[in-house]
N, C-alpha and C positions, 0 to 999 in steps of 0.2 A: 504494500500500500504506500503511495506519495503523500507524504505530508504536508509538501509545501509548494507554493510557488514558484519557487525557485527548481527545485529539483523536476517537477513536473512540466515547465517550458524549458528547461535544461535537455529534458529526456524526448522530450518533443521535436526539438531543433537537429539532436542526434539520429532518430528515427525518420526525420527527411529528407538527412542529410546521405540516409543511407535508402531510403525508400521502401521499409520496412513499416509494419504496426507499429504504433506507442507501447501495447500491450506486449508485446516482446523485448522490450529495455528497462533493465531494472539498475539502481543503483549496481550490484553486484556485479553487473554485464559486463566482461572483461572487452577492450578493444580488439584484441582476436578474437573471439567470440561473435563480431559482429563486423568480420573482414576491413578495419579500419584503419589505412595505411598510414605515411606521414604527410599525404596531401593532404588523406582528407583527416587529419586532424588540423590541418593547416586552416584548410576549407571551414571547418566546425566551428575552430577557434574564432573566422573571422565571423561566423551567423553571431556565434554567443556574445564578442564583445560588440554585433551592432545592436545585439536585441537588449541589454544592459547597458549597453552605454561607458563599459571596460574598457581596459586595458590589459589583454594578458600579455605577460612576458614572455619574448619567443624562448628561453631558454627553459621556461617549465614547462612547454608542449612534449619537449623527450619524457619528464617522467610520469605523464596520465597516462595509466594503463586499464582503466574502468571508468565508468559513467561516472561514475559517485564521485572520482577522483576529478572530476571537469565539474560535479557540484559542488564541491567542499572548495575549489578555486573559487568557484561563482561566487558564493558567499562570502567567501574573505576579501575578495576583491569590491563585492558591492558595499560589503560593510563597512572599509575602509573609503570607499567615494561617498556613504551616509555621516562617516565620520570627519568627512573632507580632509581625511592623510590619504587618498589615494595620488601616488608617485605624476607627474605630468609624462603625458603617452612622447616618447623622443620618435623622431623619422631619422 
């Protein structure tokens, strides 16, 4: 069961991105599990930080290796841009 917000248009985003049901991504979902290379983590990364409003850091996309691991970013990341310490995004 999803409990939040967060986690459930997290898992959303994932599941389009692969064009899969919502009902088959669970927090536990490993990225092999759900054939998801380093594009399309790339790809993922960039839905989630437009649909939030992030910034993730390219150097933490090597270590998500599960859904849950792109929700627990989600979270510290938005909670930090509620807290206004979120880092300014560098090009």
């Amino acid at each position: 069961m999803i409990e939040d917000g967060i986690a459930q248009r997290t898992i959303e985003i994932i599941a389009k991105a692969k064009n899969i049901p919502t009902d088959t991504v669970t927090p536990e979902t490993t990225f092999e599990a759900l054939n998801i290379d380093s594009l399309d983590k790339i790809n993922i990364s960039f839905e989630v930080e437009e649909a939030y409003e992030i910034a993730i850091p390219d150097e933490s996309l090597g270590s998500l290796k599960t859904v849950g691991d792109v929700i627990e970013g989600v979270r510290k990341l938005v909670a930090a841009k509620s807290a206004g310490a979120a880092p300014a995004a560098t090009s």
